[in-house]
C-alpha positions as CSV (number, residue, x, y, z in Angstrom):
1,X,0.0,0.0,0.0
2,X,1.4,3.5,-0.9
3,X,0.2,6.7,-0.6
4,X,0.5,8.9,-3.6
5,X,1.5,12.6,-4.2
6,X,0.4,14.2,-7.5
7,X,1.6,17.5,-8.4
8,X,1.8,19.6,-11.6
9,X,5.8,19.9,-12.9
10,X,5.0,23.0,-14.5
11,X,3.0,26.2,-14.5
12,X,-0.1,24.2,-13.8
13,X,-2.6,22.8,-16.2
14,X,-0.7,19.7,-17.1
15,X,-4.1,17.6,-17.2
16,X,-3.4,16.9,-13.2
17,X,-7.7,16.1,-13.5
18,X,-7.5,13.4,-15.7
19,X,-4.4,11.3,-14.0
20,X,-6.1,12.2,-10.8
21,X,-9.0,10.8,-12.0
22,X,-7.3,7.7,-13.6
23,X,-5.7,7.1,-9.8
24,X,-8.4,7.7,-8.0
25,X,-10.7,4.2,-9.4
26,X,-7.3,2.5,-7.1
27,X,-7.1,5.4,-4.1
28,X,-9.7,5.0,-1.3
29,X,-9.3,8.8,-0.4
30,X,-8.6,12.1,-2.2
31,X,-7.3,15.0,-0.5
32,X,-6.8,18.7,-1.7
33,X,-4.2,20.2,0.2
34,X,-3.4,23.5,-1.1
35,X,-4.8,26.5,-3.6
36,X,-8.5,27.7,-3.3
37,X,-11.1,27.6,-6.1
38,X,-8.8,29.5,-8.6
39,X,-7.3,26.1,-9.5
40,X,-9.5,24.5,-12.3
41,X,-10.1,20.5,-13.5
42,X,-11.5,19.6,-16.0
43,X,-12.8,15.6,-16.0
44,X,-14.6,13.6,-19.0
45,X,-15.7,10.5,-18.1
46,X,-18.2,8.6,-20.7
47,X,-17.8,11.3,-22.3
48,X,-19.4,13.5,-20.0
49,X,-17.8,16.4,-18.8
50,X,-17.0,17.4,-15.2
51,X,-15.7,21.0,-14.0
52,X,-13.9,21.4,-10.9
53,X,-12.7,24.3,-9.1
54,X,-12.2,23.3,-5.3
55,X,-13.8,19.7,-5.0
56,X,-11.0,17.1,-5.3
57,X,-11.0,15.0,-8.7
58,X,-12.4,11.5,-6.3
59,X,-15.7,13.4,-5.8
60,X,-17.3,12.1,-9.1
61,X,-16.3,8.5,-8.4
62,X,-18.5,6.5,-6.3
63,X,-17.0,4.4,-2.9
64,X,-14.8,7.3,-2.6
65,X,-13.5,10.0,0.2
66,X,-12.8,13.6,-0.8
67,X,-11.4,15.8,1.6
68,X,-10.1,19.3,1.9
69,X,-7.2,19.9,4.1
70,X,-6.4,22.6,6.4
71,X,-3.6,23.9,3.5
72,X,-6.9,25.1,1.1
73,X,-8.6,28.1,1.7
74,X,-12.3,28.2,0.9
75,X,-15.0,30.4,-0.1
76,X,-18.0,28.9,1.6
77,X,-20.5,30.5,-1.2
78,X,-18.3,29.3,-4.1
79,X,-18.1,25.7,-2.5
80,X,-21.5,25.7,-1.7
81,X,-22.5,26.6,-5.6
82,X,-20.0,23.9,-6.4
83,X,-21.3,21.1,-4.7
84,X,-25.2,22.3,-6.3
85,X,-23.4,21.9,-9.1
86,X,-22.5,18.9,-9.3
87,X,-25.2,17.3,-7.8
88,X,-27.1,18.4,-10.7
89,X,-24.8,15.8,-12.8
90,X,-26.2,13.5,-10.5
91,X,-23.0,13.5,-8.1
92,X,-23.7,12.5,-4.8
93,X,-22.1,15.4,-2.5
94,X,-22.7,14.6,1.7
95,X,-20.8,13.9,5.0
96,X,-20.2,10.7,4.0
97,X,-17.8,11.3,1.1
98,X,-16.7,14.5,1.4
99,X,-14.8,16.4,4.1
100,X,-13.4,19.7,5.2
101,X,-10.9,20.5,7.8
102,X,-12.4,22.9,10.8
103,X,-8.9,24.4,10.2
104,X,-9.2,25.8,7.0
105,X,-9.7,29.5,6.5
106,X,-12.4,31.1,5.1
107,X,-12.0,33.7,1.7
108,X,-14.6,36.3,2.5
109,X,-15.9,38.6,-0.1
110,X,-13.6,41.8,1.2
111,X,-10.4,39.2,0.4
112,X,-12.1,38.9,-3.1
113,X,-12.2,43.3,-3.6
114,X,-9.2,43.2,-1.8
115,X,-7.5,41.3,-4.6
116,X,-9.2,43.5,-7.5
117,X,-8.2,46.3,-5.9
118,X,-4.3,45.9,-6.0
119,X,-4.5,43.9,-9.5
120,X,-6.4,47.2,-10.9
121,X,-3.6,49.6,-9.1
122,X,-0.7,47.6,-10.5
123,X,-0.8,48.9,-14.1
124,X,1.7,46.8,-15.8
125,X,3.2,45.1,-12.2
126,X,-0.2,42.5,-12.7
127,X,0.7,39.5,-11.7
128,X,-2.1,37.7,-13.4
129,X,-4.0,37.1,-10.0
130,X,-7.8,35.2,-10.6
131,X,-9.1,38.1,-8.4
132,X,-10.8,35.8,-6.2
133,X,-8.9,36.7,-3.2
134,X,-7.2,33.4,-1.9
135,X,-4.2,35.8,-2.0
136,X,-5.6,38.2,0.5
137,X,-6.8,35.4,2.4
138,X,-3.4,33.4,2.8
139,X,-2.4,36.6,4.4
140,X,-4.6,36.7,6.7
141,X,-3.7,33.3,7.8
142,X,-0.1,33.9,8.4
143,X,-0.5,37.2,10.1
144,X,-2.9,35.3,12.4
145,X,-6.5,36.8,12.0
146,X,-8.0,34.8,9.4
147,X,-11.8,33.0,10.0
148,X,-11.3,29.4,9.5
149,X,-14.3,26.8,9.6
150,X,-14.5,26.1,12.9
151,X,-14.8,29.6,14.2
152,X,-18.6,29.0,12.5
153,X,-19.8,27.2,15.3
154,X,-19.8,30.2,17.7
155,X,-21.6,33.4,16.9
156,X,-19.7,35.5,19.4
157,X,-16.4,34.5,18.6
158,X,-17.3,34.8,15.0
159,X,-18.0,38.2,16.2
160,X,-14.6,38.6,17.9
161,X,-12.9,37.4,14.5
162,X,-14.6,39.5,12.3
163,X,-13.7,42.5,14.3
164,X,-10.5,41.5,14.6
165,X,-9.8,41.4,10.9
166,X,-12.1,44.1,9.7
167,X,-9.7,46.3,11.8
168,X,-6.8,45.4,9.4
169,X,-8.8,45.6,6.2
170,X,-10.6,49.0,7.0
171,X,-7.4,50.5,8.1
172,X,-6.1,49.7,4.4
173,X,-9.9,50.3,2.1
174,X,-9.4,53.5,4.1
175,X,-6.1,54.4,3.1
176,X,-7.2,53.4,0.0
177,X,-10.1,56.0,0.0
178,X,-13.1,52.5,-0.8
179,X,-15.5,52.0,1.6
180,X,-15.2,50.2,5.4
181,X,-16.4,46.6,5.2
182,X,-19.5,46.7,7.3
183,X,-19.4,43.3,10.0
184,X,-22.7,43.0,11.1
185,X,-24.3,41.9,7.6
186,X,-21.4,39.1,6.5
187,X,-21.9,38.1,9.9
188,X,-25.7,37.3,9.3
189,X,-24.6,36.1,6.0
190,X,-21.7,33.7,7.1
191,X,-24.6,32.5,9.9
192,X,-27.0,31.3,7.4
193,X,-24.7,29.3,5.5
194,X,-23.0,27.8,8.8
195,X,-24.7,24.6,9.2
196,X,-24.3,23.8,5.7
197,X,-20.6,24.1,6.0
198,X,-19.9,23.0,9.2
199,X,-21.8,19.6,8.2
200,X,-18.4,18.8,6.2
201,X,-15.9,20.0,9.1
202,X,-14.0,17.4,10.9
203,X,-10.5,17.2,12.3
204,X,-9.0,16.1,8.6
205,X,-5.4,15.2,10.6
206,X,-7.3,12.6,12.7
207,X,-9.4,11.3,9.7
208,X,-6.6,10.6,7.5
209,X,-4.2,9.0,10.8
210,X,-7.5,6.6,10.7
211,X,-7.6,6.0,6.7
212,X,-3.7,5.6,6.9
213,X,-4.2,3.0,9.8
214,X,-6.9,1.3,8.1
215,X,-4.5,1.0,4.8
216,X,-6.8,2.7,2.6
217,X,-4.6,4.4,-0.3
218,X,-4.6,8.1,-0.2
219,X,-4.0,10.4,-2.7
220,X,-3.2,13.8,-2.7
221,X,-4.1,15.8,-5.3
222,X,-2.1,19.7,-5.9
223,X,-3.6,22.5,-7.8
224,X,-1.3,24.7,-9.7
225,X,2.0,24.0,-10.6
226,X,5.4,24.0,-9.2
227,X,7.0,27.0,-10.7
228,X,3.7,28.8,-9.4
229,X,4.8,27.9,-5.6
230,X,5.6,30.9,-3.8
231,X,8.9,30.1,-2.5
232,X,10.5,28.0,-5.3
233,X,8.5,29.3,-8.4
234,X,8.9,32.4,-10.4
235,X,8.4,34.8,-8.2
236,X,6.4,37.1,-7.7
237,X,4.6,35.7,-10.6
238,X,3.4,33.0,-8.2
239,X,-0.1,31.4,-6.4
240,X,-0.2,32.5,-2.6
241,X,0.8,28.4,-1.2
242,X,3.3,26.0,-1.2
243,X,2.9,23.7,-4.5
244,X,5.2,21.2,-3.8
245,X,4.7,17.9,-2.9
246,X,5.6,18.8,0.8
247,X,2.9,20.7,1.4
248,X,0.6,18.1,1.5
249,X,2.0,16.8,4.8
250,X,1.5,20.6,5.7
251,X,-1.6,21.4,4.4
252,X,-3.2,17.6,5.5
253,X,-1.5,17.2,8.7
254,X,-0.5,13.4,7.9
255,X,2.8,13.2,8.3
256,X,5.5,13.1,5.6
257,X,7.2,9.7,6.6
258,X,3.1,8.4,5.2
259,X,3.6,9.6,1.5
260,X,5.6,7.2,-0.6
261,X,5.7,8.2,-4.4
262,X,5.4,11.8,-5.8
263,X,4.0,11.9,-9.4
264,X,4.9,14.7,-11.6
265,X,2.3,15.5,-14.1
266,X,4.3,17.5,-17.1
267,X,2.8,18.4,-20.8
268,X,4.9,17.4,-23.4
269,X,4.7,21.2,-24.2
270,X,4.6,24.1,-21.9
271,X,1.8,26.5,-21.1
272,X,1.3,29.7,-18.6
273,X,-1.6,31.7,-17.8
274,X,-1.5,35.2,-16.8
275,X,1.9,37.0,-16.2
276,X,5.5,36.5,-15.4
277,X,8.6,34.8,-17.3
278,X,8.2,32.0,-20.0
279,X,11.7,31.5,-21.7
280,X,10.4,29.0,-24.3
281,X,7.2,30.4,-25.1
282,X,6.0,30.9,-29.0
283,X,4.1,34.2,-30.1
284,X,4.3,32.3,-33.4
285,X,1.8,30.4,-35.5
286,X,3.0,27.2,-33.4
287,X,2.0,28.8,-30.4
288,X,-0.9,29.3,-31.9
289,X,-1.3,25.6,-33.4
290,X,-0.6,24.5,-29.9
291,X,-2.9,26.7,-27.9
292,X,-5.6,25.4,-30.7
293,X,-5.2,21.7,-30.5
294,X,-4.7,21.4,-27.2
295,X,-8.2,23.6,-26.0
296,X,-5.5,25.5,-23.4
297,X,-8.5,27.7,-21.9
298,X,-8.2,27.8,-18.1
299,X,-11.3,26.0,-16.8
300,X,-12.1,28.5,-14.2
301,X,-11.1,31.7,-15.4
302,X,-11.7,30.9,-19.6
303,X,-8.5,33.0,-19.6
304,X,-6.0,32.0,-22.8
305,X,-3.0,30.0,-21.5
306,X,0.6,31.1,-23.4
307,X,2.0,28.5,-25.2
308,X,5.9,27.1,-25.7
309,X,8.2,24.2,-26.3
310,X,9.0,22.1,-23.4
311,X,11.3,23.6,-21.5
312,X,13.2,20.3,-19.8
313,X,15.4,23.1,-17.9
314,X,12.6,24.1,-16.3
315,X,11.0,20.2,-15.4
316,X,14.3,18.8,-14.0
317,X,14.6,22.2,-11.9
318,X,11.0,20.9,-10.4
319,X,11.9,17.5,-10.2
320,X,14.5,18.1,-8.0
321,X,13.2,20.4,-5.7
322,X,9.8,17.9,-5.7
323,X,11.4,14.9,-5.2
324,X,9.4,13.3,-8.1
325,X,9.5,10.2,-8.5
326,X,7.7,9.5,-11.8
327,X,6.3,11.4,-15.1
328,X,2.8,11.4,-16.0
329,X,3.8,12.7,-19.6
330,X,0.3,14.4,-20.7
331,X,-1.1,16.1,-24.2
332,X,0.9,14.2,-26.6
333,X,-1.1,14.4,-29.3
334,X,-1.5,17.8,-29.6
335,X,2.2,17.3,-30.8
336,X,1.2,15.6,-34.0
337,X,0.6,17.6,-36.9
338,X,4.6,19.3,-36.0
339,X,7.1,18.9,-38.6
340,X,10.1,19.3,-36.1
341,X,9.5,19.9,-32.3
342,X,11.7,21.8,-29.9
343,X,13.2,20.7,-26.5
344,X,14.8,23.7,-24.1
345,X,17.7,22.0,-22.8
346,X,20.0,25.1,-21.4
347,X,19.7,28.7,-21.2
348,X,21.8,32.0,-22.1
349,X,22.2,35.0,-19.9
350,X,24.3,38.0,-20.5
351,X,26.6,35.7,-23.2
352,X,27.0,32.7,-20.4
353,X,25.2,29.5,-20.4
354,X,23.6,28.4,-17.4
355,X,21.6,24.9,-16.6
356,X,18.9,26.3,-14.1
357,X,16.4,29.3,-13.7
358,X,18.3,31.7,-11.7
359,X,16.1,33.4,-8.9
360,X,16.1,37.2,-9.7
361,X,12.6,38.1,-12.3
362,X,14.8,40.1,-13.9
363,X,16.9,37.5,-14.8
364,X,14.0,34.8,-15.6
365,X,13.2,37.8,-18.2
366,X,16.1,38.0,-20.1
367,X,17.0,34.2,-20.2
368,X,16.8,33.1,-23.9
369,X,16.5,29.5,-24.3
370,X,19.0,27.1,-26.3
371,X,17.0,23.9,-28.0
372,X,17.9,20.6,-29.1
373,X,15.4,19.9,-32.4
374,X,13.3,16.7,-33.2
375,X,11.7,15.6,-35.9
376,X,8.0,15.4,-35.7
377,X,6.3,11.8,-36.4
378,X,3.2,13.5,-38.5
379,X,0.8,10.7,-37.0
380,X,-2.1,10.3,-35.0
381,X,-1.0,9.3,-31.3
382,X,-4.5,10.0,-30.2
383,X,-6.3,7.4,-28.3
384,X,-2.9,5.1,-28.1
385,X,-2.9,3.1,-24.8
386,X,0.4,0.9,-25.7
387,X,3.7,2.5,-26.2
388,X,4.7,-0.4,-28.8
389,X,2.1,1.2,-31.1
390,X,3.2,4.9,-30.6
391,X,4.9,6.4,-33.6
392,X,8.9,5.7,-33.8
393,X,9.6,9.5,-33.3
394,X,7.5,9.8,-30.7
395,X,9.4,7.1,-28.8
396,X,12.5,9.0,-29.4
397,X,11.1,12.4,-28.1
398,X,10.0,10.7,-24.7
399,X,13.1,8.9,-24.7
400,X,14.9,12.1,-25.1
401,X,12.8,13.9,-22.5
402,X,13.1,11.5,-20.1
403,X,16.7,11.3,-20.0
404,X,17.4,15.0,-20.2
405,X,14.9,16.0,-16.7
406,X,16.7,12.4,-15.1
407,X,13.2,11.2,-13.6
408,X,11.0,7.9,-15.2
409,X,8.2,8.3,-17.2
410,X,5.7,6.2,-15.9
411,X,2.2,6.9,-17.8
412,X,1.8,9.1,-21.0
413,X,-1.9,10.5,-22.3
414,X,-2.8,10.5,-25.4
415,X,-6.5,12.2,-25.1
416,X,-8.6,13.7,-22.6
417,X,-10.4,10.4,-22.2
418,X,-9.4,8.3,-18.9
419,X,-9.1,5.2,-20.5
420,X,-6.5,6.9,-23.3
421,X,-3.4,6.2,-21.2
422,X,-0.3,4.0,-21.3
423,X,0.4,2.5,-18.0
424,X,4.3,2.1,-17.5
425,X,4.6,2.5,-14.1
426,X,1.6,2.0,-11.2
427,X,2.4,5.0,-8.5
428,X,0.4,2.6,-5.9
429,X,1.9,-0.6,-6.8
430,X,5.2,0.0,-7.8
């Protein structure tokens, strides 16, 4: 029995839904452990097509466990629409299958203006924020005022807290010349909506110690992507949380010695929404062509992704902070019309080569990136689920891309469909 970590090599939307998904039919337990609802999935299953923004990916298989750790901050109103949502595609959302911790916090709707208000007063210093204030919100966690789930049970120390953090956040609307956040209404508000949430709440840490005991396999599922973690991504062009595999000991509060195999979902192309440094990325026709065959529309925002080569610089920098263990090698296909195809496999700053991103944004800017050229194999890999049948040159790129970022590819998807995979390597079973 292992417990599995899956996490996004890249700059997020690798297709972490769909290999999430494809584990979850062998995990007994999915867990969240980071992000809010800005991070989007996108399942189809008999051909039917799911959406998620903050439920984890297990929540539309039956006989399963989703939980949401303490590490995920949660607007009650936008998890509340979700899980209507979703019943209406005749998912079964209740206590029994799904769980929140009672230590998460809460994104309220003055962390939501909050966040439109500096992204609208940055002029071109946008960082490409989803403007629905998880950002806000993780600050308010660390500097120790934030609501969290639990504080729902209680209407006067919901009282307390509101107080306590409407101080900090009127101080600034007001030095900001917008409008004081009036308490007394979000507190009816957040009151009404209390049972519904606090139906979910349960001391997550516990739970899982009891799953872990009981040998069920658990896996943890990240939103984003690596180089969007705020320490170890391309800052500040980064989400407001950890997005490395570590966090989810953090953010679940089962302990790290539990996980045993980190999988690395990574496109076999690279994409980035919003703002911030992208050394391989094509304002071409390519781009274009990839952008166009592979649908790269966020799933939460609709927002059109940027598109690039893969940048195996950039993957075996994540694999090595991560601690990945495997590849799930997504998006293939969308490779398949190209005549030749481009790896990054070292960069150029200032006249000097270098093998890794270097820290400083202004660096991450100038970088330009020095490729290593493949032919294309002009085929339909589409809907393969055996490597012996993939196209010869299409061997040789994996072969290639797995040597270069030094970590084994152990799946590779060839469509959006779950059953369109080619199993090298079972994270669980291994």
């Amino acid at each position: 029995m292992k417990n599995v970590v899956v996490v996004g090599s890249q700059w997020g939307d690798e297709g972490k839904g769909k290999i999430v998904d494809w584990l979850s039919s062998e995990a007994d337990v999915v867990v969240r452990f980071q992000g809010g609802h800005n991070a989007g999935h996108t399942l189809v299953i008999d051909k039917k097509v799911f959406k998620l923004r903050l439920l984890p990916s297990g929540i539309v298989r039956k006989g399963k466990i989703s939980v949401l750790g303490n590490g995920v901050v949660i607007d009650p109103w936008a998890l509340l629409s979700e899980i209507e949502e979703i019943k209406k595609q005749g998912v079964a959302v209740n206590p029994e299958n799904f769980m929140i911790s009672e230590s998460s916090s809460l994104i309220l709707p003055f962390h939501q203006e909050m966040d439109e208000i500096r992204e609208d007063a940055a002029g071109k210093g946008k960082i490409g924020t989803t403007r629905r204030g998880i950002g806000p919100c993780y600050e308010d966690k660390v500097g120790r005022r934030s609501i969290r789930v639990m504080d729902l049970r209680s209407e006067s120390n919901l009282d307390n807290r509101l107080e306590n953090v409407l101080q900090h956040h009127n101080a600034i609307r007001k030095g900001l010349n917008k409008k004081i956040f009036e308490k007394n209404e979000l507190k009816k508000k957040l009151l009404k909506i209390a049972p519904e949430i606090l139906k979910f709440a349960q001391p997550v840490w516990l739970k899982l110690d009891q799953f872990n005991n009981d040998r069920k396999k658990i896996l943890f599922e990240g939103a984003q992507g690596i180089l969007l973690d705020v320490d170890h991504g391309t800052y500040p062009f980064v989400t407001s949380s950890n997005t490395v595999p570590a966090m989810a000991a953090t953010g679940s509060g089962l302990g790290p010695d539990k996980i045993n195999y980190v999988l690395g979902i990574t496109k076999a192309y690279t994409t980035r929404v919003g703002s911030g440094p992208f050394p391989t990325e094509l304002e071409n026709d390519v781009g274009e062509s990839l952008g166009r065959r592979g649908k790269e529309f966020g799933t939460v925002t609709a927002r059109k992704r940027r598109c690039g080569w893969f940048d195996g610089v950039l993957v075996r920098q994540t694999i090595k902070i991560s601690g990945i263990n495997g590849i799930a090698l997504t998006k293939l296909d969308v490779l398949d019309e190209l005549d030749e195809i481009k790896m990054c496999v070292e960069y150029e700053l200032n006249g000097k080569k270098i093998n890794y991103l270097p820290a400083a944004s202004e660096d991450q800017f100038k970088i330009k990136p020095i490729y290593k050229t493949f032919p294309g194999w002009k085929t339909k890999t589409e809907g393969i689920r055996n490597i012996k049948d993939l196209p010869e040159n299409a061997k040789k790129y994996i072969h290639s891309l797995e040597d270069f970022i030094g970590a084994k590819i152990s799946s590779i998807s060839t469509s959006p469909e779950r059953e369109d995979t080619i199993l090298i390597e079972d994270p669980f079973n291994n």
